[in-house]
SERO-4910 file (N, C-alpha, C, O; in steps of 0.05 Angstrom, whole numbers):
BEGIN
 pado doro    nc1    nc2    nc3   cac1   cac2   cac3    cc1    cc2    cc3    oc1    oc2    oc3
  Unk    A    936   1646   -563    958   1642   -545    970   1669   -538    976   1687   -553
  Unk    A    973   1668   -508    988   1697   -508   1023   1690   -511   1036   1669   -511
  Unk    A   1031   1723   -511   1055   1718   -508   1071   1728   -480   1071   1751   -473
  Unk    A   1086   1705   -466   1100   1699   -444   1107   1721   -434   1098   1725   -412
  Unk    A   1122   1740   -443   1132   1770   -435   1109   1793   -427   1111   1814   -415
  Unk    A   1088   1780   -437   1062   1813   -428   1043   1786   -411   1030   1796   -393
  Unk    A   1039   1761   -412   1018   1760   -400   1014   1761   -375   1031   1746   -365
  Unk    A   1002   1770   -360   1006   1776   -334   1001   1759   -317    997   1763   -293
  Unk    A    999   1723   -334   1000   1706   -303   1028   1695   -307   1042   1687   -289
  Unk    A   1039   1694   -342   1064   1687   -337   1082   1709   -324   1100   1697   -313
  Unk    A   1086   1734   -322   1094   1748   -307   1097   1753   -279   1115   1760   -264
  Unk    A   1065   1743   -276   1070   1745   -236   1080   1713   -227   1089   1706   -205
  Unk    A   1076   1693   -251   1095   1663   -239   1118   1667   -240   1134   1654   -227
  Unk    A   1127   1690   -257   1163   1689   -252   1171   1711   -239   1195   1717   -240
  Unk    A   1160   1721   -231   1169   1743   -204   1162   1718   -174   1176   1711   -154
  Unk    A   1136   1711   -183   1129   1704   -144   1158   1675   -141   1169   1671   -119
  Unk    A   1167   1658   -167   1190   1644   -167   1214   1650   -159   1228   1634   -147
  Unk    A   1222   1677   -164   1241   1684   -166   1245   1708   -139   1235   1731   -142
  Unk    A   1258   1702   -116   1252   1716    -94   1265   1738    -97   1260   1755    -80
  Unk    A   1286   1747   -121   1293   1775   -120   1273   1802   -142   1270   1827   -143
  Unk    A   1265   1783   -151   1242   1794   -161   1219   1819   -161   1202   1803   -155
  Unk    A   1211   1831   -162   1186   1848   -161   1168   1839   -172   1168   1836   -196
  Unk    A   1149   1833   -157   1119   1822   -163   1108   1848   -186   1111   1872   -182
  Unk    A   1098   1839   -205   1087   1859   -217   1061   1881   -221   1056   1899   -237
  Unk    A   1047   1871   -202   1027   1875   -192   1014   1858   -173   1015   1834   -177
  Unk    A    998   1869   -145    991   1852   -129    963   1838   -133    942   1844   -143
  Unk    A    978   1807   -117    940   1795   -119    934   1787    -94    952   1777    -80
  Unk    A    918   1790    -87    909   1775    -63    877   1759    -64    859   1769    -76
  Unk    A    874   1728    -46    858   1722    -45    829   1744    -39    807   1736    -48
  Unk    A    830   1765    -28    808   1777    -20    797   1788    -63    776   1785    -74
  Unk    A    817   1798    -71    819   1812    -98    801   1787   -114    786   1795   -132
  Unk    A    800   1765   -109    794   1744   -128    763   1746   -120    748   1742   -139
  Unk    A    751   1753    -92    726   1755    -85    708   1782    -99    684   1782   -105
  Unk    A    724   1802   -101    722   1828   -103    711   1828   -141    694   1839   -155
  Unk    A    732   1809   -145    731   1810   -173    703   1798   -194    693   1802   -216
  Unk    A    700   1782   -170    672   1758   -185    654   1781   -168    638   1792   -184
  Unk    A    651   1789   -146    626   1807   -133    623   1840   -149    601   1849   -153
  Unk    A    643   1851   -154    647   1878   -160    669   1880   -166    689   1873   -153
  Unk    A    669   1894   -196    702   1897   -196    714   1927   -194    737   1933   -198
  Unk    A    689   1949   -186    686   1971   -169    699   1963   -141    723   1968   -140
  Unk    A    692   1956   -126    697   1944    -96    725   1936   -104    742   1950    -93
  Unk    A    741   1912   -126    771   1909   -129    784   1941   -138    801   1949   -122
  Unk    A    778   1955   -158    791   1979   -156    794   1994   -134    818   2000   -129
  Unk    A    774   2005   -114    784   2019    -97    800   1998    -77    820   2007    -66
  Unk    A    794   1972    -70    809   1959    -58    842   1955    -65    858   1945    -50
  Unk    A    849   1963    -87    873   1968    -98    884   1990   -108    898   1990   -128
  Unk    A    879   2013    -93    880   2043    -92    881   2038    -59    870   2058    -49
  Unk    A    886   2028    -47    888   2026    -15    863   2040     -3    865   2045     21
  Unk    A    840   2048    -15    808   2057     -2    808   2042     22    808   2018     23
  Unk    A    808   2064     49    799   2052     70    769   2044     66    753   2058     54
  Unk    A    760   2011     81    734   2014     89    728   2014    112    747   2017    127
  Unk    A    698   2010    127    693   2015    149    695   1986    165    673   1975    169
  Unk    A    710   1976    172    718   1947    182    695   1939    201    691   1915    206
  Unk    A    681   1960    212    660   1958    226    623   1951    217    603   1947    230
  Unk    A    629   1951    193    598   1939    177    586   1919    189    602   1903    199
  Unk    A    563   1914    191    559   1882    198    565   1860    190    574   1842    204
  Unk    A    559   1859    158    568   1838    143    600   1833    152    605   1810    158
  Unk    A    621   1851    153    642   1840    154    650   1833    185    662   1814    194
  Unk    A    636   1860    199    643   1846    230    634   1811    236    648   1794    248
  Unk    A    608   1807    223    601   1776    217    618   1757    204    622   1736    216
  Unk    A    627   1758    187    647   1746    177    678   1741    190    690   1720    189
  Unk    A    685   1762    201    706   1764    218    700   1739    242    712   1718    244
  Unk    A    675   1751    261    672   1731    272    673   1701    267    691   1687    276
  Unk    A    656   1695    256    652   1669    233    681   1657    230    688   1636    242
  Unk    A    693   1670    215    724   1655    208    741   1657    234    760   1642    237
  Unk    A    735   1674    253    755   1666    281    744   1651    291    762   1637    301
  Unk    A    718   1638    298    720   1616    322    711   1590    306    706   1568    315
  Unk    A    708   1599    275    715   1557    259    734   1543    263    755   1554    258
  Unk    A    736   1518    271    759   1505    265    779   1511    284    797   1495    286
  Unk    A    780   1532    300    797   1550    308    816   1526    333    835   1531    348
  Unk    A    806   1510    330    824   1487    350    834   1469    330    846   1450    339
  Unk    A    831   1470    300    836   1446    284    857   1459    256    863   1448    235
  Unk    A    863   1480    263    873   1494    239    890   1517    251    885   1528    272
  Unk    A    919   1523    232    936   1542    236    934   1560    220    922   1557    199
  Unk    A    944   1580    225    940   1607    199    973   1596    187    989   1585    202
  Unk    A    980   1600    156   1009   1602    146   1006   1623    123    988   1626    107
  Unk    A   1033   1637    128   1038   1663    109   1053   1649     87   1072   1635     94
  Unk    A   1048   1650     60   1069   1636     33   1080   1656     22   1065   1672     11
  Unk    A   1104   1660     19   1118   1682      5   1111   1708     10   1121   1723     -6
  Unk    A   1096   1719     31   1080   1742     31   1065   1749     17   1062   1773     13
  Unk    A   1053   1733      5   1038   1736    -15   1010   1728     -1    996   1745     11
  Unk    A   1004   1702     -3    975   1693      4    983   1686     42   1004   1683     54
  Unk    A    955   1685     49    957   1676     79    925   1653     81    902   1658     76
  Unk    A    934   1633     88    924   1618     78    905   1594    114    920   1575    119
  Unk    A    891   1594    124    892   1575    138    897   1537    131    890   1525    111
  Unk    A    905   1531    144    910   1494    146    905   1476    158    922   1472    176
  Unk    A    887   1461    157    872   1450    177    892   1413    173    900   1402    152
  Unk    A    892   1401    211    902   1390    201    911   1372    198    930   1359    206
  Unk    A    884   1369    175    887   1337    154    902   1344    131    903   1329    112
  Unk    A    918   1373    131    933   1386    111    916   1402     90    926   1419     75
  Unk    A    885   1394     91    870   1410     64    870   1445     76    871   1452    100
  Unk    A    870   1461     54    864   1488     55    842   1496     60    824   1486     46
  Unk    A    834   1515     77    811   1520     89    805   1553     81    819   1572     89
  Unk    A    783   1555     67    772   1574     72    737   1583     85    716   1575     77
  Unk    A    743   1597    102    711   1591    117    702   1613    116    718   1631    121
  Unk    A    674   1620    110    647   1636     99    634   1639    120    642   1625    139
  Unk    A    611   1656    124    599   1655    141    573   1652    125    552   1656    136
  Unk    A    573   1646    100    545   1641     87    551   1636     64    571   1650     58
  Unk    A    540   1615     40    540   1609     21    525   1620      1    520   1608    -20
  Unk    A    517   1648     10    498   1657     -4    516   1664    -31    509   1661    -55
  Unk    A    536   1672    -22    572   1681    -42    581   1661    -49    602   1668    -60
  Unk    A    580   1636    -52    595   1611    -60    615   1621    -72    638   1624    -63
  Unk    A    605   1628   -103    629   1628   -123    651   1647   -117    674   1641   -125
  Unk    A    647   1674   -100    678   1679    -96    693   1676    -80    717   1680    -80
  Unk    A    677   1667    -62    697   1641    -44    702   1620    -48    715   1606    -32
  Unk    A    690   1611    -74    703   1589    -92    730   1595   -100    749   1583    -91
  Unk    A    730   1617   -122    757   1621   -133    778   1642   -119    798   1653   -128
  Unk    A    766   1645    -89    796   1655    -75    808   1636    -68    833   1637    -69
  Unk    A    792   1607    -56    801   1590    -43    823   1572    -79    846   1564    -75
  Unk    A    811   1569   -104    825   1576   -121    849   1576   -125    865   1558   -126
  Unk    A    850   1594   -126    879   1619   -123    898   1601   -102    914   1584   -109
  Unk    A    893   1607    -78    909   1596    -61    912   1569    -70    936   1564    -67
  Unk    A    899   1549    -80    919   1521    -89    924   1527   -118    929   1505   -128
  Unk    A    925   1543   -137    930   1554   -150    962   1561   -156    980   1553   -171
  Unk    A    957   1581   -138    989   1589   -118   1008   1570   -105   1033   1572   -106
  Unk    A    997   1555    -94   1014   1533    -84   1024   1516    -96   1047   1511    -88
  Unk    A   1015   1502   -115   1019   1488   -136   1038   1496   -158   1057   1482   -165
  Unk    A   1027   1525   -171   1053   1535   -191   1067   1551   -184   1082   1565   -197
  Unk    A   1064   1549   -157   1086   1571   -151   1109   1556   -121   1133   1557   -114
  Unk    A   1091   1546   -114   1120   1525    -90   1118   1497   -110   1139   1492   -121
  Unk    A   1104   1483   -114   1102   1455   -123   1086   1437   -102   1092   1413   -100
  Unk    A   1063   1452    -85   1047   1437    -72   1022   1437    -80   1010   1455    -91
  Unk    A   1014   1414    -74    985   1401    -88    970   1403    -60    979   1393    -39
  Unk    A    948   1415    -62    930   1410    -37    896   1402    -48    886   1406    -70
  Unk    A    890   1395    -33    851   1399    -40    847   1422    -15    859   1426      6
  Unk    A    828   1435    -26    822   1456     -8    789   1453      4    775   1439    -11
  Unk    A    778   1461     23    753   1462     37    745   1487     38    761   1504     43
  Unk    A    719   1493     32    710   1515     29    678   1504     51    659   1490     46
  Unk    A    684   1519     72    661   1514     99    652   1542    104    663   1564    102
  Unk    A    618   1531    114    603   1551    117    594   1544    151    570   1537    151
  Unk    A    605   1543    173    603   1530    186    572   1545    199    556   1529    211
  Unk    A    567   1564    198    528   1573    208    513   1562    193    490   1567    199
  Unk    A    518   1542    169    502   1529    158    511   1503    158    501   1489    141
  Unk    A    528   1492    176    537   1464    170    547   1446    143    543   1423    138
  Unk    A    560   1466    128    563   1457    110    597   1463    100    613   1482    105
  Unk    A    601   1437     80    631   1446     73    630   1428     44    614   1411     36
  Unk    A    651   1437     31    650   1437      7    687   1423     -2    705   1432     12
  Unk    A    694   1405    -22    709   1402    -33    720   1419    -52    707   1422    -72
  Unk    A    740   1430    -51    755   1437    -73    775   1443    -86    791   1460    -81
  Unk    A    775   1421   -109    805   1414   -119    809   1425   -143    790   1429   -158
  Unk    A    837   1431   -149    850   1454   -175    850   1427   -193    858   1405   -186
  Unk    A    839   1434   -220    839   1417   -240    849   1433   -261    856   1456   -255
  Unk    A    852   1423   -293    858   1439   -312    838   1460   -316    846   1483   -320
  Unk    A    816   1456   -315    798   1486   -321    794   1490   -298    791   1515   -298
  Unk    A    792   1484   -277    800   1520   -251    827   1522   -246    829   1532   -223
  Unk    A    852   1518   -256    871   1527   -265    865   1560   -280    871   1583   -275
  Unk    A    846   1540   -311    846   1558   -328    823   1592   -318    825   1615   -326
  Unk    A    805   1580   -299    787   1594   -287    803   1615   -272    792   1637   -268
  Unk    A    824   1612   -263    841   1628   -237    856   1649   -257    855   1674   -255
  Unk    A    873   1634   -277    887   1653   -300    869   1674   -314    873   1698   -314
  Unk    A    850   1661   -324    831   1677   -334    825   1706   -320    824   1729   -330
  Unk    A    820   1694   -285    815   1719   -271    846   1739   -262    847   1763   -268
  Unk    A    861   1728   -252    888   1746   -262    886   1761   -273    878   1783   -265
  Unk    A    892   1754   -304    884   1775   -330    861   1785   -320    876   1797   -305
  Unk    A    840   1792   -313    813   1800   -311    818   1829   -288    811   1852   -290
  Unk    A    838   1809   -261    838   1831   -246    863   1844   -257    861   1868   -251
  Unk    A    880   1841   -267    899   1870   -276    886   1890   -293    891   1913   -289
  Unk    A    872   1882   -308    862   1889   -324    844   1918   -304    846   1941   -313
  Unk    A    833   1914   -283    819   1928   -270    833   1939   -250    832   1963   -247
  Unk    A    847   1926   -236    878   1945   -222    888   1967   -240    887   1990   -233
  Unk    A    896   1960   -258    909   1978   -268    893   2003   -290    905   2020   -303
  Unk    A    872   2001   -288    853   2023   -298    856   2049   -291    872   2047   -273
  Unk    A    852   2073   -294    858   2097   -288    836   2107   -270    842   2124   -253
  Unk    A    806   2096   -273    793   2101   -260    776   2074   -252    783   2051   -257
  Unk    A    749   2083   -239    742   2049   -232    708   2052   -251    691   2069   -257
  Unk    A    714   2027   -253    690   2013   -266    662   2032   -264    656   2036   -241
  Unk    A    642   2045   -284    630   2051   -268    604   2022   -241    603   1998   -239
  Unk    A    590   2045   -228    570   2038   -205    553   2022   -219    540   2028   -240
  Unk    A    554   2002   -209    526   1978   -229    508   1968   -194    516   1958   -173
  Unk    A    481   1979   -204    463   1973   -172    461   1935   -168    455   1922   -188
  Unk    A    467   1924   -147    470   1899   -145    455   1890   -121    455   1909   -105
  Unk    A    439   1865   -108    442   1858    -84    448   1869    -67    435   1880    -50
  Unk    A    479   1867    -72    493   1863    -50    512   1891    -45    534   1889    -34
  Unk    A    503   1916    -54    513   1947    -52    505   1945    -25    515   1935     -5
  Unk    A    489   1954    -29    470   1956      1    489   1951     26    498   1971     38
  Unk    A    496   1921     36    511   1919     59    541   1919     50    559   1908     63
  Unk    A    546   1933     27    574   1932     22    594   1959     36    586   1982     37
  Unk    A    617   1951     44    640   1975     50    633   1997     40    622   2014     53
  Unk    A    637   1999     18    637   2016     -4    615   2037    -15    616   2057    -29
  Unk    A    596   2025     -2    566   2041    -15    575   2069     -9    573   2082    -30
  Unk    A    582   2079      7    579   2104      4    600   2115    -18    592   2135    -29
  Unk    A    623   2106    -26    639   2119    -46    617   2106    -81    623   2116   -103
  Unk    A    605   2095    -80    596   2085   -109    566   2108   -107    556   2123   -124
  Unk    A    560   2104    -85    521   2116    -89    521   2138    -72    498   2141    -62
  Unk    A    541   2158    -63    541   2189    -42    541   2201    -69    534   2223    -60
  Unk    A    544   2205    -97    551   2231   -110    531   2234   -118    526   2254   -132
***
């Protein structure tokens, strides 16, 4: 059991509750992707590391998530914290442009009912769509992806707050990543 004062999901539930608050470190849905893919890619992403917004993979994705749904769903900002689309039969939407990544677009999408739930008191099921593959996926916050989301919290402070970053581990997915050149130029 931890204890309530250091652990850092009960800490960021009673800052993101409490609107005078200081968040004690930031999370964001992207950080939850970063974290299960590379947690090189979350450190410099939390050191503000510009990347090249222009890659393919992401210019693809960009695309991808602007014209899904894009007649059936609103964007909404929660606390400034998460930004979340809503599609609307009310479920949370997160859309991929390939499932090749499932799982960390599993647990960003996560996070966000995650967030909603212990932190406003809304219950959602969320959708996780790959719409170039026709495909969409259910997904609902239970006690163990609760516990799956906390787990990663702790996991990503843990790596936020490091002095330096993780070292370079060769993967897949370096290759078309932002980042290759700060992990594999030296």
């Amino acid at each position: 059991m931890t204890d309530s004062s250091t652990d850092p999901v009960d800490r960021f539930l009673d800052a993101a509750r409490d609107e005078t608050a200081e968040l004690p470190f930031r999370l964001t849905g992207v950080m939850f992707q970063y974290y299960v893919v590379c947690e090189r890619e979350l450190w410099f992403l939390s050191r503000d590391v510009e990347i090249d917004r222009d890659t393919p993979s992401i210019v693809r994705g960009s695309d991808v998530d602007d014209s899904a749904y894009s007649d059936k769903r609103r964007d909404v900002r929660v606390d400034g914290i998460i930004a979340i689309d809503v599609l609307d039969s009310g479920e949370i939407l997160e859309v991929k442009p390939s499932s090749s990544m499932t799982e960390p677009a599993r647990l960003q999408l996560l996070f966000y009912l995650w967030y909603l739930d212990r932190v406003t008191g809304v219950e959602k099921t969320g959708v996780l769509a790959h719409p170039t593959e026709k495909r969409r996926e259910t997904i609902e916050l239970t006690p163990e992806t609760s516990a799956e989301v906390e787990s990663a919290i702790r996991g990503i402070r843990e790596v936020v707050t490091a002095e330096s970053p993780p070292p370079a581990e060769g993967k897949p997915v370096c290759d078309s990543c932002a980042y290759h050149d700060f992990c594999w130029s030296c």
